[in-house]
N, C-alpha and C positions, 0 to 999 in steps of 0.2 A: 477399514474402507467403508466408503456408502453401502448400505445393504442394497443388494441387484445392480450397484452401479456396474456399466460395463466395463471388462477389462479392453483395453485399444491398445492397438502396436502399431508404432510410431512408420512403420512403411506403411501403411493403408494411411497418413497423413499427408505423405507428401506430394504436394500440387493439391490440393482439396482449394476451394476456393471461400474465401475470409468473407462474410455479408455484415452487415449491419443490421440494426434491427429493422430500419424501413425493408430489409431485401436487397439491396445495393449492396451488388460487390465492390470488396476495398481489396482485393489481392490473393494469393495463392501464398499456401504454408508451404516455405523452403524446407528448412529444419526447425527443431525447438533446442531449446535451451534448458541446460541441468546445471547446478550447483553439486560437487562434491559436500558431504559432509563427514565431521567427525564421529567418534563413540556408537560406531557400528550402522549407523542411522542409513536409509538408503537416498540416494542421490534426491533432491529435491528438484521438480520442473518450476524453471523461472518463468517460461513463456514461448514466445513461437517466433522465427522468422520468417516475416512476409514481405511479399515482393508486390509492392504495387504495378499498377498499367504501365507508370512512368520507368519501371525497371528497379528502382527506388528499393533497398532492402529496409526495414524497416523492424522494432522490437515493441510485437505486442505482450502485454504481461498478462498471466493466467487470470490476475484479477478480473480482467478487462474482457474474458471469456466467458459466457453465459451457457453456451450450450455445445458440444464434441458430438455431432451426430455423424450419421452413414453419411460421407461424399460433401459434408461441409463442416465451418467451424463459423458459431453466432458470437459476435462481440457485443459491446454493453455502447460502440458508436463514436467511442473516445477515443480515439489513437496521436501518439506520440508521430508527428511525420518525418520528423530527424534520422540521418541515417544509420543504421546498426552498427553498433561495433565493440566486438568480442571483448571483455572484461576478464581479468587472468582469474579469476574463480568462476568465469563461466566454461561449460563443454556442450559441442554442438554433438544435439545424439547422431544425426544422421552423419554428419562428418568427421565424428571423429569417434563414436563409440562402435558401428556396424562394422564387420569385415575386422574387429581388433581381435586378435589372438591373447587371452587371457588362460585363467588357470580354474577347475572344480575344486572347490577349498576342504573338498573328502578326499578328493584321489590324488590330487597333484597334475591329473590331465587336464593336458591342452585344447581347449576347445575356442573355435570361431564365432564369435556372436553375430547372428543374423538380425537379430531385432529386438525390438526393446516392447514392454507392454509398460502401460502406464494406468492409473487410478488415483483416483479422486480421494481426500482422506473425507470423514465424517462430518458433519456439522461446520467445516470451513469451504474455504477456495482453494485449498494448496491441493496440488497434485503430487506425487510421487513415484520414483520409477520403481515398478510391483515386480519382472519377471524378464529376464534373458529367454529368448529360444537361439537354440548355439547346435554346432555343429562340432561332434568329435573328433577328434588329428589336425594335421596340419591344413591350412587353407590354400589356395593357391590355383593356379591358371590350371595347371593339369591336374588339379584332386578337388573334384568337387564331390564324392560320394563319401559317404562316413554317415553313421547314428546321428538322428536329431531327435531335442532332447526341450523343452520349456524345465526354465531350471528356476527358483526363488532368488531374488537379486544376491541375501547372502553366500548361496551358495558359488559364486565367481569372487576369486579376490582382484584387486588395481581397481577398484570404485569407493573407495573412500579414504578417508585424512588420517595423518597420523596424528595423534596427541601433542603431541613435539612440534617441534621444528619453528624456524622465526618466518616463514612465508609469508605472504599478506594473506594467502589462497588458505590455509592452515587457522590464523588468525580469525576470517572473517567467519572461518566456519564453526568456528568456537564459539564466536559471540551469537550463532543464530538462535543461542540458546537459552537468551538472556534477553531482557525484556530494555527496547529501548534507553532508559533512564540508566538500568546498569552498564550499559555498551556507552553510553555520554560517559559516564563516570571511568569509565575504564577507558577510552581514547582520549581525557583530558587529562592523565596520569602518563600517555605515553610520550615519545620525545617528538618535536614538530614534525622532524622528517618520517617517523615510522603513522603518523597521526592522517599524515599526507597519503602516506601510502596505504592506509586500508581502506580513508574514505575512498579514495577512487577506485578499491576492490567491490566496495557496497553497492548494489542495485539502488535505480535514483528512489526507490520505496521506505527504502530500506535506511537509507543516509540520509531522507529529508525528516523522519522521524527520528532520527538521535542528534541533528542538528538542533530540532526542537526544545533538546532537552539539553541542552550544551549551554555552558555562558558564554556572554556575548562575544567576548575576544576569541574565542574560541570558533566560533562560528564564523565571525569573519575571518580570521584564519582561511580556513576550510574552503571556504567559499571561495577564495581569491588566490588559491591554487589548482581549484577545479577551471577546464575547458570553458570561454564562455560558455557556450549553446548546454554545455554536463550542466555548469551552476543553473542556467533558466531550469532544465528541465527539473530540477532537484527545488527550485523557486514554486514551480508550479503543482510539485507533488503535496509541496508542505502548507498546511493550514493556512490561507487567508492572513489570516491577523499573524501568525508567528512570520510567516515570508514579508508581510510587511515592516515588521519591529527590527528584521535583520537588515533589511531595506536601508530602512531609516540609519544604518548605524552606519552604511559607506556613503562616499564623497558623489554629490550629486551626478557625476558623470558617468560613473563607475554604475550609480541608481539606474539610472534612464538607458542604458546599454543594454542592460540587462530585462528590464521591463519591454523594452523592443524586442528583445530577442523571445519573450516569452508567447503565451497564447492568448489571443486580444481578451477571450473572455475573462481569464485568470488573470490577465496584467492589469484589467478593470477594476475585478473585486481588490487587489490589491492597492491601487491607486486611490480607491474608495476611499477607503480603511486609514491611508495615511492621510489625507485630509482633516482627518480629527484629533485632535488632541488625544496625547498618550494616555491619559487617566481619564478618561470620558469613558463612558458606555458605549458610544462609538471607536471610541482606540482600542478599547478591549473584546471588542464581541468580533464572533466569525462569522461569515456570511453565506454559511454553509447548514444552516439545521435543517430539522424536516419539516418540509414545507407539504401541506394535503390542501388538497381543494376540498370546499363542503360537502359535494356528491361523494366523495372516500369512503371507503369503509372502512370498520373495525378491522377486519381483515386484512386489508389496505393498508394500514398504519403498524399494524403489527410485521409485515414484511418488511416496513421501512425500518423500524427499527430491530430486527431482526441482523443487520449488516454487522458484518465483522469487523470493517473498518471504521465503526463509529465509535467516540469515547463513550464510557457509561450515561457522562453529563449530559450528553446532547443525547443518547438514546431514552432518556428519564421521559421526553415530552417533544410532543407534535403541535407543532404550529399551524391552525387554520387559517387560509388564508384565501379570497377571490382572485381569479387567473390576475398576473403570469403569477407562476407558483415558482419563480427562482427568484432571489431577493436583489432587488425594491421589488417586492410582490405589488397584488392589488389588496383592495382591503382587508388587515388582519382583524379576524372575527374572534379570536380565542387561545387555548391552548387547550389538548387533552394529553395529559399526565397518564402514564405506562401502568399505574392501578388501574385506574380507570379505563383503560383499553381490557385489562385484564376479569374485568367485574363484566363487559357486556358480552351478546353473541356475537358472533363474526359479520354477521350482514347490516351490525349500527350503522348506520350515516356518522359521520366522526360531528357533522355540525349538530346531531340534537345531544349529542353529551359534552359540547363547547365549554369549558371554563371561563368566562367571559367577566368576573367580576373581578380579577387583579390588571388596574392599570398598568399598562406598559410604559417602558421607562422610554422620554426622546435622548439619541446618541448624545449631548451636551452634558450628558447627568453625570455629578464628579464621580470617581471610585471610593471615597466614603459615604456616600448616597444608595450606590450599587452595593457595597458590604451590607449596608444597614437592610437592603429591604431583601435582599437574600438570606441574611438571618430573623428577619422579623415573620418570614412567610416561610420559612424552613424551605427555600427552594436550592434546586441544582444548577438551575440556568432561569433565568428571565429575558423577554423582547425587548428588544428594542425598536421604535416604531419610529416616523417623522410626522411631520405634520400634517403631513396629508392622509396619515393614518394605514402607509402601507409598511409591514415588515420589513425592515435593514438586513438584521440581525439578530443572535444572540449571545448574550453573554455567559460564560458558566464561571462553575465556581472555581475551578483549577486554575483559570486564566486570574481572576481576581487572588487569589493565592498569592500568584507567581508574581504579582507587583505590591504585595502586601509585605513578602518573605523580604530576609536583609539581598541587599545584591550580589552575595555571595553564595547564596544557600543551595547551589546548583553544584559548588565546589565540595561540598560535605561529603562525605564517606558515610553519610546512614546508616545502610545495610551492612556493611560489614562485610571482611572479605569469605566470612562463613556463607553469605547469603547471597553475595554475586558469584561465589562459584559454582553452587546450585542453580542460578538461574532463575531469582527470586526476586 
């Protein structure tokens, strides 16, 4: 766990009210959400349900949480406004874990759980459920006295998975263990109908990143069995440029339904993105890097790339750019490279250590242009700028990979079944 993080019990959550980072409240925590897992692991917190003004239940995910203080919960301002709705590998703690009568897995007694504690794991965003407080004997209208007792999650059994079983709830909790790319390989081995059924077990985080990594039939597959409004939200989780490539592969109708249905800002960057030819530096780049204004700090730059949910290649390097700092930025000044964040103090200006002498490539530049000058400069990603010299984009080098490889190379077995069963 965080060292000092505090431990929280999920009843001093409920009705707390949701703010944003302006301050602005966006709702009251109903319940949260936990995923069972397998091989003794304790239950994983998905995120929280919040009830907006409008009544509106709504699923915020822990990513999406920045701060669990006394009497409130800070989010990162981003919220999904779709209405919630429970997922068969989801459990709601305050409705269905409190007041359950389970077992001490020393004694065989029966005890009442009152409340759930939760903590924060180390160096990530994932929470986890830390600690039952339970009540000894039977529970009930007329027996409320008996020993109370704060117990270690393992010590209660019926909170987790068995190894077995064909459930999708069994399945999905197996694959948490397993890195994207081997869960793509392993759902494109399974039969449609069971393929069908775990993606709609996966949280939309969860499944827009092993769609990623899916071949393309496969992915529309996928797609075109999920709920409209599930596939947008699952549109909008997924990278820019890969939600566009998958775009591109259904029937114009089917295109444009969907991009309505998503978030104007995201159905933007995606719209962008398919405007340009597939092999361009504009078809390939995402429009998503880190962007710093010149007043930034070293320090600055370092917590941006600091994020859990960044690929390596886009965390290599920070893009300088004059306000707006979301892309079509204003003028791009530079690039400073993840050494060189690492060589200065914390208090640099990111603009006097600017990288400023490798021209930026315009989005028309073919993908043997882009090969060539990412091997000629040893880099992991390159800008892409227009003409007017503000930031688009960039491109990295996984994405240049994935259209260099045969178009099949997503269907290989690689690893080995030694090495996806590890989790490797």
């Amino acid at each position: 766990m965080v060292a000092g993080a505090p431990r929280i019990f999920v009843s001093h959550l409920s009705g707390v009210p949701v703010f944003d980072p302006n301050g602005d409240q966006v709702g009251r925590v109903r319940d949260l959400v936990a995923m069972l897992r397998v091989g003794g692991r304790p239950p994983r917190l998905l995120g929280m349900v919040v009830e907006l003004t409008s009544r509106r239940r709504i699923f915020l995910p822990m990513t999406r949480v920045t701060g669990v203080e006394s009497g409130q919960v800070i989010t990162t301002g981003v919220v999904n406004m779709r209405r919630f709705e429970q997922r068969p590998t989801e459990r709601l703690i305050l409705g269905e874990f409190l007041d359950r009568r389970v077992q001490l897995v020393e004694t065989d007694e029966e005890v009442t759980i009152l409340d759930v504690s939760i903590q924060q794991l180390p160096a990530r965003r994932d929470w986890e459920i830390d600690k039952y407080f339970v009540r000894k004997g039977r529970g009930g209208a007329l027996r409320r006295k008996g020993e109370t007792l704060t117990v270690e999650w393992s010590a209660v059994s019926g909170f987790s998975l068995e190894e077995h079983g064909q459930g999708a709830e069994s399945l999905v909790a197996t694959f948490e263990r397993l890195r994207p790319t081997d869960v793509a390989n392993a759902l494109h081995h399974l039969s449609p109908k069971r393929r069908a059924e775990v993606a709609a077990a996966l949280d939309d985080d969860r499944l827009a990143d092993v769609l990623e990594e899916l071949p393309e039939d496969d992915q529309v597959e996928i797609l075109g069995k999920l709920k409209e409004e599930r596939a947008a939200d699952v549109l909008e989780a997924m990278d820019p440029d890969d939600a566009a490539d998958l775009l591109s592969e259904l029937p114009e109708e089917d295109k444009e339904r969907l991009l309505a249905l998503m978030r104007p800002d995201d159905a933007a960057d995606v719209r962008r993105l398919m405007a340009y030819e597939e092999r361009t530096a504009g078809g390939l780049m995402t429009t998503e890097p880190i962007v710093l204004r010149p007043d930034a700090t070293v320090a600055d730059a370092l917590a941006r790339v600091r994020r859990s949910d960044l690929s390596p290649a886009l965390a290599a390097q920070v893009y300088v750019c004059r306000p707006p700092d979301e892309t079509p930025t204003g003028k791009y000044l530079g690039t400073v490279h993840f050494q060189r964040l690492l060589r200065d103090p914390p208090f640099t200006l990111v603009s006097s250590i600017v990288d400023s002498d490798l021209v930026p490539l315009p989005p028309n530049t073919p993908l043997s242009s882009v090969t060539s000058y990412l091997a000629a400069y040893n880099l992991v990603s390159v800008p892409v700028v227009d003409v007017s010299g503000s930031l688009l984009g960039a491109v990295t080098v996984d994405d240049v990979l994935d259209h260099l490889l045969p178009e099949d190379w997503r269907e290989t077995d690689f690893h080995g079944e030694e090495g996806i069963s590890r989790g490797r």
